[in-house]
N, C-alpha and C positions, 0 to 999 in steps of 0.2 A: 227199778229195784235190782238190787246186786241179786245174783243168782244164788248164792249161800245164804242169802238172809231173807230170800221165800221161802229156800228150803226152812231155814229155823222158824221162822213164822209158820209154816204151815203144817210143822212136827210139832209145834207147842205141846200139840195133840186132834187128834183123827176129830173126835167128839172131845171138842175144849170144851166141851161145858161141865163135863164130868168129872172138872178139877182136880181131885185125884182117888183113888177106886174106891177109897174108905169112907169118902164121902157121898158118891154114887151109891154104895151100894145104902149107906143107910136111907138115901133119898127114896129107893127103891123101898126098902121094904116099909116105910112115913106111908109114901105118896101114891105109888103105881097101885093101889086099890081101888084111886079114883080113875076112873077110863078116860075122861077126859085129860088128868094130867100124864098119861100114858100116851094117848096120842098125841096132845102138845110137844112130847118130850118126841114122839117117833119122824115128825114133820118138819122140829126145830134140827134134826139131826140130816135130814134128807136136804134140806133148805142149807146147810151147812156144809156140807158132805165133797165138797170141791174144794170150798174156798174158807176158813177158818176166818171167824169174826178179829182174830188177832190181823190178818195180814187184810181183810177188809179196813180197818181200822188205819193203818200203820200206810195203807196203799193212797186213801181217798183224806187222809188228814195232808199227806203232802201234795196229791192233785188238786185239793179244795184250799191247800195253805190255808188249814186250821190249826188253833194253838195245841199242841201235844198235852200240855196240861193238863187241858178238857176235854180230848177225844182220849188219852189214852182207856184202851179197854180191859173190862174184868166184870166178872160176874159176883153176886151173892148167889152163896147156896139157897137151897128151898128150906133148908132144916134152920139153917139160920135165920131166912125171912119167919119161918114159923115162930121161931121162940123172940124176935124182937118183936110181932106185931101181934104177937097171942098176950103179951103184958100191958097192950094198948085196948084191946076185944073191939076190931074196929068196923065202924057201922058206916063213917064219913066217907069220903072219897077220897082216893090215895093218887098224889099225883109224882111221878116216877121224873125226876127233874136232871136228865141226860140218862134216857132210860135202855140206851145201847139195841142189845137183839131183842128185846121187847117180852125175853123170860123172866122177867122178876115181876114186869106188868101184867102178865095174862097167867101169871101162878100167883099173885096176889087176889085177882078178881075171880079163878074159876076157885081158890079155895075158901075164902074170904065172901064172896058171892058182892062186892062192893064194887061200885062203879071205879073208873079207873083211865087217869090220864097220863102222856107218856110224851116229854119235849126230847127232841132228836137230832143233833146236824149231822153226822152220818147218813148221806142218802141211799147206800146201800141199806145199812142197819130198818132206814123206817119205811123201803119198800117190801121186803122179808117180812116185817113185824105186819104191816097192810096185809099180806099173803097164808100169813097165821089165823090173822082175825077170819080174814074172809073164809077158809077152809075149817074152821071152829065155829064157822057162827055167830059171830061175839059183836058184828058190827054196834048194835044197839047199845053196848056196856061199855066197849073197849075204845079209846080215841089216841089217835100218835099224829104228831105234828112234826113236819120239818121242819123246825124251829127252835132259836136258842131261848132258852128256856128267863135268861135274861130279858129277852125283849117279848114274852107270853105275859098273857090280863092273868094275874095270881090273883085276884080281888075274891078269892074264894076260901072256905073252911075245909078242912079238910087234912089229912095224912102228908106230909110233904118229905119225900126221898130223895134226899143226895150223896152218893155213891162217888163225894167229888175228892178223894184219897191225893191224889197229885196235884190238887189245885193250887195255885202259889198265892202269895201273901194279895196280889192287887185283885184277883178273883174272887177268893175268900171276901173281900171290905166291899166288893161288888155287890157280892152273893147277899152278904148280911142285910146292903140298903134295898135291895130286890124284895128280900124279903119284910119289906116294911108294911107291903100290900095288904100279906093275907091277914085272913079275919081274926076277930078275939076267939082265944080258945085252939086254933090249928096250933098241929103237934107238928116240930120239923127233926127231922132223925139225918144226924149226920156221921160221917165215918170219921177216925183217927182225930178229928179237931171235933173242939167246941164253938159257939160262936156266943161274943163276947157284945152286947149290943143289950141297948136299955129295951127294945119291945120284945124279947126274947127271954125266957126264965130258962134254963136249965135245970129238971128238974132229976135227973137221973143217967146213970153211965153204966155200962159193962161191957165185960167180955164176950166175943161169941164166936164162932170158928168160923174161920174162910180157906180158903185153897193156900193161902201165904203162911199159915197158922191164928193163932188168935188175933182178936183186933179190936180196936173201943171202937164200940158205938154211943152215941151223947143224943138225948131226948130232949127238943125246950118245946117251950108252951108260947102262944103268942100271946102276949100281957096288951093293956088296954092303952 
């Protein structure tokens, strides 16, 4: 890697996950009354504190000659996972389908109290995420696999997440027939696209904030 563009990589920001301070801080005053999401948040910074998930990403997508499509990185806020999956009240199992540093998955389950799966090919990202659980506890609830999340058994019900914003047209027609798996009834929540497919309903869309500004999010239903 060119030496200017670790540096930009690793300036994105000190603590990238803090997107930007207005959003931090309302995380803070939502969230940091739970102590465990206060420690999450103090272990994912330490665990970070070197090497930015931006330049992890950007390092091991070209040592692994992975597609930039599907590893480029970014995070959801917590206040936005809150208000997308507080309009679902979810009891099922949320599975995190390229679930990056493993914060949207372990802030789903410790606030949510719901089991919780998370597909990875970043090997950095899902040793990190393994180093989370273990020092939280979470072994029993929390599961992350190095694994494209295309070739994972989805033959299950459940919350389905993809965060997949830069996917191109042949991933998306992937994604869709992948999804042909999960069970009647699973909800699949996707960003900036909808998906267009006879066992998928679409049942609802909006707005919600991310670090870039606003963004659609699209809710379907699995039909029978």
């Amino acid at each position: 890697m060119k030496f200017f563009e670790f540096i930009y990589l690793s300036g994105l920001s000190i603590w990238n996950h803090f997107y930007n301070f207005g959003i931090y801080l309302q995380e803070i005053k939502q969230f940091y009354a739970i102590s465990l999401l206060r420690k999450l948040d103090f272990l994912y910074m330490m665990t970070y504190a070197l090497r930015s998930p931006f330049t992890i990403s950007a390092q091991e997508t070209r040592q692994h000659h992975l597609p930039e499509t599907v590893t480029t990185y970014g995070e959801t806020p917590w206040i936005t996972l809150k208000a997308i999956l507080d309009s679902l009240h979810p009891q099922d199992p949320f599975y995190d389908l390229g679930s990056g540093t493993g914060r949207t998955l372990l802030f789903v389950h410790l606030y949510y109290h719901v089991p919780v799966v998370g597909f990875e090919i970043i090997p950095t990202f899902v040793q990190k995420t393994q180093w989370l659980i273990q020092k939280l506890n979470l072994s029993s609830e929390v599961k992350i696999s190095q694994l494209d999340w295309l070739q994972a058994d989805l033959k299950q019900k459940g919350i389905f997440y993809i965060a997949g914003t830069c996917y191109d047209d042949e991933m998306i027609e992937k994604m869709e027939k992948k999804l042909h798996e999960i069970e009647e009834g699973s909800i699949v929540i996707t960003l900036s696209y909808h998906l267009e497919v006879d066992h998928l309903e679409l049942f609802t869309e909006a707005k919600y904030l991310f670090s870039c500004g606003k963004g659609s999010v699209y809710f379907h239903r699995r039909k029978k």
